[in-house]
C-alpha positions as CSV (number, residue, x, y, z in Angstrom):
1,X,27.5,9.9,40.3
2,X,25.1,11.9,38.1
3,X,22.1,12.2,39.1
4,X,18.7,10.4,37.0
5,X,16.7,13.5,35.4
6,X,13.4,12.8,36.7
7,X,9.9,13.8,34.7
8,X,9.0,15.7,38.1
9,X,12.5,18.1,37.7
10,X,11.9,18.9,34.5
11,X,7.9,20.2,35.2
12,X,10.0,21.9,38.5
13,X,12.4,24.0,36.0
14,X,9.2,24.8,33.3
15,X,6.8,25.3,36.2
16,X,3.9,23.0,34.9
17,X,2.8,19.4,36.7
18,X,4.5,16.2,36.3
19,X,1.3,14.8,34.7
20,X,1.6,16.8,31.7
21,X,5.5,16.3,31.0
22,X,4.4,12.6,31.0
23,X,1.9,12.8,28.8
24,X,4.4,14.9,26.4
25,X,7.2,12.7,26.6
26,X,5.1,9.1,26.2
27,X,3.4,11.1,22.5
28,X,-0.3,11.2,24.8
29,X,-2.8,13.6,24.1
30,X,-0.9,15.4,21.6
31,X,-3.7,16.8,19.8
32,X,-4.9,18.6,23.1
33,X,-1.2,20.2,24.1
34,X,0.0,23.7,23.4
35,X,2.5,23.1,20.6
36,X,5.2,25.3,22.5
37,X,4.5,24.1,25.4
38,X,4.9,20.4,24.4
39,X,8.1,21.6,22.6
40,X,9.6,23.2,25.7
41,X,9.5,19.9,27.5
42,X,11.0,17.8,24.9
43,X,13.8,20.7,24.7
44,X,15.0,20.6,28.2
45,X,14.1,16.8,28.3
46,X,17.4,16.5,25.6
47,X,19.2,19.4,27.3
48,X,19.1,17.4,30.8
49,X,19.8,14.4,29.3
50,X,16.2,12.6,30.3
51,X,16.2,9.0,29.8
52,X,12.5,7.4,30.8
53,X,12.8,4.7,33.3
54,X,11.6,1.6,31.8
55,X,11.9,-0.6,35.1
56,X,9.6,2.2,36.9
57,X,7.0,1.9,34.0
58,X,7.1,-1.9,33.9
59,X,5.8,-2.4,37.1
60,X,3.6,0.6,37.0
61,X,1.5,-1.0,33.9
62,X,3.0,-4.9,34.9
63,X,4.2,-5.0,31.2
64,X,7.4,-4.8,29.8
65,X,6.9,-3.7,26.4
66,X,9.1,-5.6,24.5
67,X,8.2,-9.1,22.5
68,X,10.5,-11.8,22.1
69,X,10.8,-12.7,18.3
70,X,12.6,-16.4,17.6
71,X,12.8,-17.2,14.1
72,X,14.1,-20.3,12.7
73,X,17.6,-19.1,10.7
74,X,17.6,-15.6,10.5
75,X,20.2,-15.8,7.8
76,X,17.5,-16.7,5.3
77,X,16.3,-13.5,3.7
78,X,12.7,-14.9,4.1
79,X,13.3,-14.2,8.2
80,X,15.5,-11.4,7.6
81,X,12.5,-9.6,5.8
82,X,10.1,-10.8,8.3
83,X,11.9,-9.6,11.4
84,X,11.9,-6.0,10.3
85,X,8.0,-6.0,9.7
86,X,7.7,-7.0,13.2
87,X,10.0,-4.7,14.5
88,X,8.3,-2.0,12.6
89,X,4.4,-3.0,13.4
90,X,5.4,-3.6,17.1
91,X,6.9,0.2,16.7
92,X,3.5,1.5,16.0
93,X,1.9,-0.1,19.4
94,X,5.4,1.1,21.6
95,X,6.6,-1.9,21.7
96,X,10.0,-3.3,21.3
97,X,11.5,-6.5,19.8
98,X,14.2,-8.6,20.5
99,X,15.3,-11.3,18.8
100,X,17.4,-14.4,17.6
101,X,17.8,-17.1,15.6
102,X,16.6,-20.8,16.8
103,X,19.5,-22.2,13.7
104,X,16.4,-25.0,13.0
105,X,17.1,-26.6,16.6
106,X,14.5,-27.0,18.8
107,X,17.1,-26.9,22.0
108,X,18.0,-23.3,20.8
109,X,14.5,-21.8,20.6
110,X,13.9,-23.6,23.8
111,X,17.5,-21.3,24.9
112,X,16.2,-18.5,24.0
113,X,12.8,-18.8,25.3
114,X,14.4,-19.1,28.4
115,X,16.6,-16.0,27.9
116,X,13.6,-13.8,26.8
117,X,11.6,-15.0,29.6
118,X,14.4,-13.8,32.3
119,X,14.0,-10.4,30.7
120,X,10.1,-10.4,31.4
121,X,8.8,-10.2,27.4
122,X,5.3,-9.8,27.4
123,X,4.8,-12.8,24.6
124,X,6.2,-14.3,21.6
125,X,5.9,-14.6,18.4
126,X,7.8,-17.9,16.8
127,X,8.9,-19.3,13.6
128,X,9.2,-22.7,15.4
129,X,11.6,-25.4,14.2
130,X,10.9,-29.2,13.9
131,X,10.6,-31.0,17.1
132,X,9.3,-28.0,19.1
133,X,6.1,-29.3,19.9
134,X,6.6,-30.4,24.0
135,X,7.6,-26.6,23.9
136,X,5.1,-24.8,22.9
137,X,2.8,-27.4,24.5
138,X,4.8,-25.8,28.0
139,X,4.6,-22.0,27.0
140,X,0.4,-22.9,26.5
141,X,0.1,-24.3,30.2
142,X,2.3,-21.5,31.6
143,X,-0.1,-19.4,29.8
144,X,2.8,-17.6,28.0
145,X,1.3,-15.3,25.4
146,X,2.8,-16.6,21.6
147,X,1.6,-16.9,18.3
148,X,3.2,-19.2,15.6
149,X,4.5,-17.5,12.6
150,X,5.0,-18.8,9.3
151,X,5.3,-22.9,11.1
152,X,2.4,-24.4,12.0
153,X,1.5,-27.8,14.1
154,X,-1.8,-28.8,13.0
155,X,-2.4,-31.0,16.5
156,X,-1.5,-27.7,18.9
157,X,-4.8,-25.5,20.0
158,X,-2.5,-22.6,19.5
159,X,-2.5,-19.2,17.7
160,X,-1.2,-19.4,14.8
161,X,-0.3,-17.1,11.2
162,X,0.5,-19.3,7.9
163,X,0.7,-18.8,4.5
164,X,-1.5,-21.3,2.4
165,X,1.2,-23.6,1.2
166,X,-0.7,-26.1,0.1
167,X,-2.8,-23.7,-2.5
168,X,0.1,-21.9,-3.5
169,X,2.3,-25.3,-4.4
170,X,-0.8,-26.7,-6.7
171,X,-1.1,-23.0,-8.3
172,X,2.5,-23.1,-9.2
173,X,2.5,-26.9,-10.3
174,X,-0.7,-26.0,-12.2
175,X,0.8,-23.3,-14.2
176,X,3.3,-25.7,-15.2
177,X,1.0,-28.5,-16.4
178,X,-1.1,-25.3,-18.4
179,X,2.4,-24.6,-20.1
180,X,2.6,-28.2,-21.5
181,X,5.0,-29.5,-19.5
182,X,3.8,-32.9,-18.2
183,X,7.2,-34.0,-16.3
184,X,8.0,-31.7,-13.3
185,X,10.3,-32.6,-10.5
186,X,9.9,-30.9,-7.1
187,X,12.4,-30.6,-4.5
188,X,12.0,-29.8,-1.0
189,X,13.4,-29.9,2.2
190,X,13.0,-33.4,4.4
191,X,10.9,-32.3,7.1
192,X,8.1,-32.9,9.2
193,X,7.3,-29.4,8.8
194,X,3.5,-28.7,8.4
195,X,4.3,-25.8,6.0
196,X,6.8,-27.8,3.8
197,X,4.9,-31.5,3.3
198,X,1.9,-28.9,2.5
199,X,4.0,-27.4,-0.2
200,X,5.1,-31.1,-1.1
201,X,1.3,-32.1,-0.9
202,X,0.1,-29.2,-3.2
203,X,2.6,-30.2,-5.9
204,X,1.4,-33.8,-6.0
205,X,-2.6,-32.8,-5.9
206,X,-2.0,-31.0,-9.0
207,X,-0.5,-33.9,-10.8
208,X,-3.3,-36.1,-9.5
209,X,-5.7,-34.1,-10.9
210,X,-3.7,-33.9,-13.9
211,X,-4.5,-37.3,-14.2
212,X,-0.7,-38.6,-13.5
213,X,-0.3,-42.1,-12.0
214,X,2.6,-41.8,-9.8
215,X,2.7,-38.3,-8.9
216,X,5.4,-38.5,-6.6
217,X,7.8,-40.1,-8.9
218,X,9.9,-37.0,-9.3
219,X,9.9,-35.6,-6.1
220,X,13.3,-35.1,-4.4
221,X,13.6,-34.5,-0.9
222,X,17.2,-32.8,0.8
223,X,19.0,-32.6,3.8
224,X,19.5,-29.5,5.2
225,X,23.1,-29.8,6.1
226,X,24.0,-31.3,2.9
227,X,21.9,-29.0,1.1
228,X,24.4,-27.9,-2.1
229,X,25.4,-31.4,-2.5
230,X,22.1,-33.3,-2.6
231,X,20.5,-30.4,-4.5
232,X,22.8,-30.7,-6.7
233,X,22.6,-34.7,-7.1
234,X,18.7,-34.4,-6.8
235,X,19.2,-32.3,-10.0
236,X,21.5,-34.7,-11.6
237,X,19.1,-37.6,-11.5
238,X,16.3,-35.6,-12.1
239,X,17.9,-34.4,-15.6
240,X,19.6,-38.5,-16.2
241,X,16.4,-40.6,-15.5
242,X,14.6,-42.4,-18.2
243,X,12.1,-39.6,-18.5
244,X,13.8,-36.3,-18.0
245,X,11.9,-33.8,-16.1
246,X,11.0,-30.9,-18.3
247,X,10.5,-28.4,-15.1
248,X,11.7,-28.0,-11.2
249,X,9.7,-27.0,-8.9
250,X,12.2,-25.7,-5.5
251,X,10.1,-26.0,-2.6
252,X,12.2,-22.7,-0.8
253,X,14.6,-19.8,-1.6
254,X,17.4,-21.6,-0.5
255,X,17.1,-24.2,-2.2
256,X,15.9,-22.2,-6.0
257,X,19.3,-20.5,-5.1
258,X,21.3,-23.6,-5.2
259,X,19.3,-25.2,-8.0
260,X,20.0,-22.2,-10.3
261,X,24.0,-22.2,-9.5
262,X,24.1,-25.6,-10.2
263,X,21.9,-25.8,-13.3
264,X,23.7,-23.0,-14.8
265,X,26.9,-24.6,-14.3
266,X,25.8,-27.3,-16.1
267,X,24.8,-24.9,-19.3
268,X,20.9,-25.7,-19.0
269,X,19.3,-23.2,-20.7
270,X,16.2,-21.4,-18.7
271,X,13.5,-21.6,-20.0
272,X,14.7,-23.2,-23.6
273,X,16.0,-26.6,-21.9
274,X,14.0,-26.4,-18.2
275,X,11.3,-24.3,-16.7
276,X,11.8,-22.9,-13.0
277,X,9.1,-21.7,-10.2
278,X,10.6,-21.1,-6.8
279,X,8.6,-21.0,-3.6
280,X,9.5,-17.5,-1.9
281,X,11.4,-14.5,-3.4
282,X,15.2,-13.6,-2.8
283,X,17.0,-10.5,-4.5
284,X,19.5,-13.3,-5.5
285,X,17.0,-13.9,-8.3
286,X,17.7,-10.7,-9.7
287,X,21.3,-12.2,-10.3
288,X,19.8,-14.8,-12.5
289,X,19.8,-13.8,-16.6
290,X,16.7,-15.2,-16.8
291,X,13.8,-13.6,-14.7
292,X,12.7,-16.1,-12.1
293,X,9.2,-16.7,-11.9
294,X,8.2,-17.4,-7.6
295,X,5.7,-17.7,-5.0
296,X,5.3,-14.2,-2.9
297,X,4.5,-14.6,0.2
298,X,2.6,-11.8,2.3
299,X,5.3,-10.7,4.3
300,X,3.7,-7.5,5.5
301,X,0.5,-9.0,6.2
302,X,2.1,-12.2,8.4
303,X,4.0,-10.0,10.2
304,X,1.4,-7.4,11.0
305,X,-1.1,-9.6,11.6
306,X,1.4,-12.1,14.2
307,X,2.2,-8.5,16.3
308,X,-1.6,-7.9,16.0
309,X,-3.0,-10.7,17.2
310,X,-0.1,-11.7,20.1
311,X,-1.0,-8.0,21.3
312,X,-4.5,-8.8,22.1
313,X,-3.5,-11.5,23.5
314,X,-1.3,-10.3,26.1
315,X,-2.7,-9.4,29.4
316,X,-6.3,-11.5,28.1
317,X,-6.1,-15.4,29.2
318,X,-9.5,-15.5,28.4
319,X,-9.4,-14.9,24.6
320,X,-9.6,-18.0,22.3
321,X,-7.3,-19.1,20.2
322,X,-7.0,-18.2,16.6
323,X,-5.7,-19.5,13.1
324,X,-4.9,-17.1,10.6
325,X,-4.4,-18.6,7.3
326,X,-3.1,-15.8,4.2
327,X,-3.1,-16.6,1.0
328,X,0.2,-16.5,-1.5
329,X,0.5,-14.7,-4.7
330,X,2.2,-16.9,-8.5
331,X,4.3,-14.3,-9.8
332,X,5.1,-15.7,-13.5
333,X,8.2,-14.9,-15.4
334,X,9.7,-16.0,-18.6
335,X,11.9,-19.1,-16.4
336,X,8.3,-21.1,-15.9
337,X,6.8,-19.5,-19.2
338,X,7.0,-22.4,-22.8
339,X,10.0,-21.8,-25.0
340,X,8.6,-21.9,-28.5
């Protein structure tokens, strides 16, 4: 069996100490190592094949470096995009992230959770489904570093990063009602979902304020695993009722996607016959002949801000909790804009 290059045979061969072929190879005082020296290290740490050992290190510091990411369907592009800020932030701090999709079940996270916690993650950052509450609840008493991404359950005393849903739903309804449009459907996902009856919320605000009676009258709420087919019937009625809606509102990506098949397949003309604002972005808008007007969320900024604040976390039972609330941007386009 080959033997493990060691950081103490490679200081043997270059005659220097074992502190200072450590400090090379973890990037540690760089600014106050001779340049050729440092690159003599690295250069017979590849030649010998040097591979750091990880285990060692983990008990040295009793971390692991790594962070367990769960997000809730990682084939949405929202999660997708979110992931690889995370992995990239967590980068910058030497850590690594592993990760997996939760499918919207609360069993799976709880899987998962499990799984991550066998391979001694230092914390968590979670996109958790509905129903996860008892979990997370668990995680807090085990004092299990986490901090909720994205989801957010407004009874948990937990750390949390959101986007301001509720703001950026009455912005977008708002812009509608400023365009003349006095009919507007929304439809969202059924959920108990903080972030998505605050989207839900937001919308009917701004028709309240607009002085509108029933302000829930045209909102239209889906099944997830029927998605295509209730969008497209929620669409349908929407379009057939007494008063036909004038503008849809699609309370996520997914569902804007859907919406836009469906409506085109219909020969609705955007924005001539119905105005569109979606909440998120998707490069499937880009598709779409007519440029999509939609809620940005701060992806950078959530996922920096989730790896900053579970970092200084880890290791510090003592720290408080804390909810970090970022505010979305309206990006308007000629779909949402008045057709004259």
């Amino acid at each position: 069996m080959k033997k493990n290059i060691s950081m103490k045979d490679i200081a043997r061969q270059l005659g220097v100490s074992t502190a200072l072929v450590s400090y090379v190879l973890n990037g540690q005082l760089e600014d106050r190592i001779n340049k050729d020296t440092a690159q003599k290290i690295k250069k017979l740490a590849d030649e010998l094949g040097y591979r750091p050992n990880h285990v060692a290190k983990s008990l040295k510091i009793n971390k692991t470096l790594t962070i367990g990411l769960i997000l809730a369907d990682i084939s949405n592009p929202f999660s997708a995009s979110l992931a690889r800020i995370v992995e990239d932030e967590a980068k910058k701090h030497k850590y690594t992230v592993i990760f997996g999709s939760a499918d919207e079940s609360a069993a799976k996270s709880e899987d998962l959770i499990r799984t991550f916690m066998s391979r001694r993650v230092d914390g968590f950052i979670i996109a958790a489904p509905e129903g996860s509450e008892e979990l997370l609840i668990s995680l807090k008493k085990q004092a299990i570093p986490f901090v909720l991404v994205d989801r957010y359950f407004p009874d948990l005393n937990v750390n949390t990063v959101t986007i301001n849903n509720f703001q950026a739903s009455m912005e977008a309804t708002n812009h509608l009602l400023e365009q003349g449009f006095s009919e507007i459907g929304m439809i969202n996902l059924k959920a108990d979902l903080f972030h998505l009856t605050e989207r839900s919320r937001g919308y009917k605000t701004a028709l309240s304020k607009a002085g509108q009676q029933n302000e829930g009258k045209n909102l239209k709420v889906v099944e997830e695993k029927n998605m295509i087919e209730e969008v497209h019937q929620a669409i349908n009625e929407l379009l057939n009722q007494a008063e036909p809606i004038q503008a849809i509102f699609f309370g996520n990506n997914n569902l804007a996607i859907e919406g836009l098949i469906h409506i085109r397949n219909l020969n609705i003309r955007i924005p001539e016959d119905l105005a569109i604002v979606c909440f998120d972005e998707s490069n499937a808008y880009n598709l779409f002949y007519c440029p999509v007007s939609y809620i940005r969320q701060p992806l950078d900024k959530l996922g920096q801000a989730a790896v900053k604040l579970l970092l200084e976390n880890i290791g510090n039972e003592e720290r408080g909790t804390n909810n970090m609330t970022l505010e979305a941007e309206l990006i308007i386009q000629k779909s949402s804009q008045k057709y004259n």
